[in-house]
C-alpha distance (Angstrom), angle and dihedral (degrees) to the residues before:
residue distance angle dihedral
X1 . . .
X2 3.71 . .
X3 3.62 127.1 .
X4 3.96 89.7 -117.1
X5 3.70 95.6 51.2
X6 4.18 86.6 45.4
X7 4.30 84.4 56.5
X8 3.45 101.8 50.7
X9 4.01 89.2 38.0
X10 4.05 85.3 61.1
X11 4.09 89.8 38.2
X12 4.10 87.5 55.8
X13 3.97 92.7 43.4
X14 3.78 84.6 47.3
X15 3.82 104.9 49.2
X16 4.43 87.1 38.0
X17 4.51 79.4 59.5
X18 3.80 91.4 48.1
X19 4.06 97.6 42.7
X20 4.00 87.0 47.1
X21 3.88 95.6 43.9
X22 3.18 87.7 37.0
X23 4.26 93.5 52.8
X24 4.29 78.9 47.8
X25 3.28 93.4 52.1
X26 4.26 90.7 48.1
X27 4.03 89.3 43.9
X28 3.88 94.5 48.7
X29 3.47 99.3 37.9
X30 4.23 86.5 55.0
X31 3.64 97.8 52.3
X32 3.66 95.3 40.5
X33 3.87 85.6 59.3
X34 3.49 94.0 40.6
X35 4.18 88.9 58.6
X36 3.75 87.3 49.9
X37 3.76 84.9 59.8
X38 3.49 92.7 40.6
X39 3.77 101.8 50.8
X40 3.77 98.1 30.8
X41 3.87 97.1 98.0
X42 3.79 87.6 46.8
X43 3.61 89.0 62.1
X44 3.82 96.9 37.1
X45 3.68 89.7 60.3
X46 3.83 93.0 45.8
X47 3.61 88.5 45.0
X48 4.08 91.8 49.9
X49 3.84 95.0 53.7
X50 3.87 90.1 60.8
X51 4.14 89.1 49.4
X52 3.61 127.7 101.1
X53 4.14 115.0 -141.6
X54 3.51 100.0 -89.3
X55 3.82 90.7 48.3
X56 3.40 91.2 60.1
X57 3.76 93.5 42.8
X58 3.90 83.0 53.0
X59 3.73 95.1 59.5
X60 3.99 83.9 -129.8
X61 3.70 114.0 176.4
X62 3.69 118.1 179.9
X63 3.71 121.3 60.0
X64 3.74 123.7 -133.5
X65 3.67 84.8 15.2
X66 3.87 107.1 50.7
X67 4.23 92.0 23.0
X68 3.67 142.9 -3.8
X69 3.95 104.1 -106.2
X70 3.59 114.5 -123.0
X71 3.92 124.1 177.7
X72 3.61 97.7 -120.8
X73 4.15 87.9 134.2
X74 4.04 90.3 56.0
X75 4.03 95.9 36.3
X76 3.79 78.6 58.0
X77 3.72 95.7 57.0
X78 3.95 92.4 34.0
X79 3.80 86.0 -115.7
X80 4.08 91.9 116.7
X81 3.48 120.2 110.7
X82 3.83 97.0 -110.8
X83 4.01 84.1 48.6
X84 3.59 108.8 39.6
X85 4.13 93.3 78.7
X86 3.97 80.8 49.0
X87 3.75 130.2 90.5
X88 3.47 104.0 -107.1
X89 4.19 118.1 -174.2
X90 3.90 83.7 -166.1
X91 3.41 97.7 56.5
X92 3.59 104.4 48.1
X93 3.56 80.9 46.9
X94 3.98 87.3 57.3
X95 3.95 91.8 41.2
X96 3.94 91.3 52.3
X97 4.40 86.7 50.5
X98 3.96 82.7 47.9
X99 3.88 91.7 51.3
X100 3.77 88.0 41.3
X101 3.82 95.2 55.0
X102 3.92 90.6 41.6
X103 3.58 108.5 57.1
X104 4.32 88.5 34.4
X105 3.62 96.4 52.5
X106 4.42 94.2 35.8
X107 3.64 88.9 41.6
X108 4.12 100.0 46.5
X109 4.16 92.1 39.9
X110 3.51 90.6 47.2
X111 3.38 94.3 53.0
X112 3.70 99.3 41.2
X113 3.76 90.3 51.6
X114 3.82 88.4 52.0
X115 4.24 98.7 52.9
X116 3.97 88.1 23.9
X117 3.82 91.1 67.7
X118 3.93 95.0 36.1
X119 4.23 80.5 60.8
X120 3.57 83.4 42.3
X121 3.44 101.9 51.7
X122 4.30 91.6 46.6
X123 3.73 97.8 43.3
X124 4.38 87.0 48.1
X125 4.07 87.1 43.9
X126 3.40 115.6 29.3
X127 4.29 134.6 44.9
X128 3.89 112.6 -119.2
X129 3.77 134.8 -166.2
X130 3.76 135.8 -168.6
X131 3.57 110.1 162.2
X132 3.86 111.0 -54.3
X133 4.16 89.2 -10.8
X134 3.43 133.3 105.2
X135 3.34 143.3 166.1
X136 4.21 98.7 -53.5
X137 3.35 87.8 39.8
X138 3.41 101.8 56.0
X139 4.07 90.8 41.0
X140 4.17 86.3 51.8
X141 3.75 84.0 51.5
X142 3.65 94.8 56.5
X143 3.95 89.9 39.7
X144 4.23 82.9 49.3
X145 4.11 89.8 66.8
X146 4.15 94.9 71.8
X147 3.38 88.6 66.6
X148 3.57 97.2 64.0
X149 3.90 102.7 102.5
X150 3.63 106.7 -129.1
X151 3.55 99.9 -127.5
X152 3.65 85.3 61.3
X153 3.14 89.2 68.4
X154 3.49 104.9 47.5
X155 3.82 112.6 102.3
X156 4.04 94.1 43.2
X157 4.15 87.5 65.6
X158 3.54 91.3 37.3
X159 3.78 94.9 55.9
X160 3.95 92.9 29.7
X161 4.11 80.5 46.6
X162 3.96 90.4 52.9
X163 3.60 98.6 39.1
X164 4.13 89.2 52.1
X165 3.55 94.8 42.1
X166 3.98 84.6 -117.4
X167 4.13 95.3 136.7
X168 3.50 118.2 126.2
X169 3.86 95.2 -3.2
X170 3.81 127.4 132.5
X171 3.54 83.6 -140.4
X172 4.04 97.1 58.8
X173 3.83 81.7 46.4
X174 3.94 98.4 49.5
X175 4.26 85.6 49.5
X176 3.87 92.3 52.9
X177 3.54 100.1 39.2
X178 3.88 83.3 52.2
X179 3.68 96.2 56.6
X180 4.11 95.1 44.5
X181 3.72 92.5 57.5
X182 3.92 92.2 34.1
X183 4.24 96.3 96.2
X184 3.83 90.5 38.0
X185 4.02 90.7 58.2
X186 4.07 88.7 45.2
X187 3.76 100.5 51.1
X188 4.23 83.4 42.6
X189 4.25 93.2 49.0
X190 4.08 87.2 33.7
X191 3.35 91.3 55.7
X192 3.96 95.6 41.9
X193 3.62 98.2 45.4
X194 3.88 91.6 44.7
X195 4.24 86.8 65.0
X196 3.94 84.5 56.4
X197 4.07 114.1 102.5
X198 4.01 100.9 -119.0
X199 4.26 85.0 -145.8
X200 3.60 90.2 76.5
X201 3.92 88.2 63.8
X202 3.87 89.5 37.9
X203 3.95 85.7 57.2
X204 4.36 87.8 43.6
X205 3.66 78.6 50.3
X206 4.07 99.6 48.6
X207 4.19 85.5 42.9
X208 4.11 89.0 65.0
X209 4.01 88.4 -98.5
X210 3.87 108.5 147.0
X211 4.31 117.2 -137.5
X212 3.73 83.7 -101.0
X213 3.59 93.6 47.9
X214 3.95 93.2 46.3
X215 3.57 88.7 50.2
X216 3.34 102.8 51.3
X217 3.90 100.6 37.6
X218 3.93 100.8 35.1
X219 3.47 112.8 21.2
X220 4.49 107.8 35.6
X221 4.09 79.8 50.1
X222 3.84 87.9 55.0
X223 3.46 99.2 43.9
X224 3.78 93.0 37.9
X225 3.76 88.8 121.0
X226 3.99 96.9 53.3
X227 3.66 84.0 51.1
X228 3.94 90.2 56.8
X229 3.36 90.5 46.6
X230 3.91 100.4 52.3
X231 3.84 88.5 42.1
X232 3.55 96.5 59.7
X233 3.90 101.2 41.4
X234 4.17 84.0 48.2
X235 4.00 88.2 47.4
X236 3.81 90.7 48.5
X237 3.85 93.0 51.4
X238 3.61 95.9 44.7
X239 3.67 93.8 44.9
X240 3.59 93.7 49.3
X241 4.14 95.6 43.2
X242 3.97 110.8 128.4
X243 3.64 98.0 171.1
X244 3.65 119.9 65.6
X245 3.68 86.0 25.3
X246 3.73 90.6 64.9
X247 3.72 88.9 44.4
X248 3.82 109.4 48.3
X249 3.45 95.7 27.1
X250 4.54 126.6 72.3
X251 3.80 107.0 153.8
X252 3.80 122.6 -17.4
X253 3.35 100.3 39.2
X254 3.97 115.0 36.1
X255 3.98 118.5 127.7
X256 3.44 127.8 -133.6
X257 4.16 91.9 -101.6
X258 4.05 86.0 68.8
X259 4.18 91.9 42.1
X260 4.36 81.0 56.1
X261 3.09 88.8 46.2
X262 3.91 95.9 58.2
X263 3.14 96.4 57.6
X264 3.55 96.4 95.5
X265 3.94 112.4 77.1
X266 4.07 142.9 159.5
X267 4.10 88.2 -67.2
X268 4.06 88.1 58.9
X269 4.03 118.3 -108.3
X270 3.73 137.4 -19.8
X271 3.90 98.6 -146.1
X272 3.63 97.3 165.0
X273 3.59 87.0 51.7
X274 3.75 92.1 40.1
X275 3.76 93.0 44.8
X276 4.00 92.8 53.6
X277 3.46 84.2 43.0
X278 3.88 98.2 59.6
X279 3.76 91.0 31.4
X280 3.71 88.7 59.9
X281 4.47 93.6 44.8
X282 4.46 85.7 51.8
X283 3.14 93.4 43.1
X284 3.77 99.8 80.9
X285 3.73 91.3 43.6
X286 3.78 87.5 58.5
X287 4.23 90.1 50.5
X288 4.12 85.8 47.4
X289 4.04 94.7 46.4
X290 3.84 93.2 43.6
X291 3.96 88.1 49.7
X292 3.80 104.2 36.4
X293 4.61 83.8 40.5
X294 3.72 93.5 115.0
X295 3.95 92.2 47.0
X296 3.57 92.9 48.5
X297 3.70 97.3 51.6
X298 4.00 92.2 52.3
X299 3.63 85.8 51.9
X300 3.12 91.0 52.0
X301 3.89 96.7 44.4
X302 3.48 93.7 46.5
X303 4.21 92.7 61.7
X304 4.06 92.3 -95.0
X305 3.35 95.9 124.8
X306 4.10 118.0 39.9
């Protein structure tokens, strides 16, 4: 081999390392940017908890450089640490919106995971008819309910609400919340069960297992990561709903979206107050994401999430 052919041998190997770190270099340096702009209004709320008025008025953005943080958000809520061995009327007012939010956002996701993958499961396994619809139409019907605006449907709940004695209950909450994130948990589990050979039931079947049996002990097992998925998207939408919780809801029942959103008043807008506020409602959606990460990426991988 000639010393030529040698020098343009080490040229190509040369310019093939700078296009591919190069292409690294492109790939990393978008996603890095694009988790800036992702977690930026995380830490702008954090930040603006720890800001005085004028700090906030300032637009400044770095602590210990652009302020001094104080905990004028948490003194607010009587979560500060001069407060927090305190009595605080505000805070067990923001611990009872916490508890509120918890058990109607666990309570309504778990449930719509549970009868959203039993109409999974049917409409993925079995052919349907009721009148001229079958199985796609009856999963386009379910898909058919997000469009309802929810301000249409505003006055049926509030006079089914009133006429059940369902008005500012956690229990009237759980049931709607269940039914909004019903269709989203179907087309999920549909979708997720649907990528599941049917001979691994056939052979549950053969071994003496019934369809319940099969379904329980073969299939939910496989599709265990779907079912992560779909419960964490419905528990983030029901945990964040404002709406109906505003609207069914005066006293006993309100959520911690609706306490946020009172922050603002006749003497203009408590951001710190706000901001500690929010940053206190995400925060246990960050704990739950970080924990349930591996599930949610299978689920994603396997086509539960589109």
């Amino acid at each position: 081999m000639s010393n030529t052919q040698i020098f343009h041998d080490s040229e190509s190997d040369l310019a093939h390392k700078a296009g591919w770190l190069t292409k690294r270099v492109v790939i990393y340096g978008i996603l890095i940017l694009w988790t800036v702009i992702c977690l930026f209004p995380i830490y702008w709320t954090l930040t603006t908890s720890f800001k005085l008025a004028p700090d906030v008025m300032k637009g400044n953005m770095i602590p210990w450089v652009d302020y001094t943080p104080q905990w004028r958000g948490w003194k607010s809520l009587g979560l500060s640490p001069d407060t927090i061995g305190m009595e605080s009327t505000v805070r067990e007012e923001f611990l009872k919106r916490f508890w509120n939010s918890t058990v109607s956002a666990l309570c309504s996701s778990a449930l719509a995971v549970i009868l959203g993958s039993m109409v999974a499961y049917g409409l993925s396994r079995f052919s349907y008819r009721f009148g001229f619809m079958r199985n796609p139409d009856v999963s386009f019907f379910f898909l058919i309910q997000l469009i309802l605006p929810p301000v249409g449907l505003a006055r049926p709940f509030l006079v089914l609400y009133k006429e059940l004695a369902l008005l500012d209950t956690r229990i009237g909450l759980i049931l709607l919340y269940t039914l909004t994130v019903l269709p989203i948990v179907i087309w999920i589990m549909r979708d997720q069960f649907q990528a599941i050979p049917v001979e691994l039931e056939e052979a549950a079947l053969v071994d003496g297992l019934s369809v319940w049996g099969a379904f329980l002990t073969i299939i939910v097992p496989i599709a265990l990561p779907g079912l992560v998925a779909a419960f964490i998207l419905s528990l983030v939408l029901t945990w964040n709903e404002y709406f109906f919780a505003a609207l069914l809801t005066s006293t006993d029942a309100k959520t911690l979206p609706v306490m946020v959103a009172s922050q603002t008043g006749s003497q203009g807008i408590n951001w710190w107050s706000m901001a500690a506020l929010s940053w206190a409602a995400i925060l246990p959606l960050i704990v739950i994401g970080i924990v349930l990460e591996r599930y949610i990426i299978k689920g994603m991988a396997s086509g539960a999430v589109k």
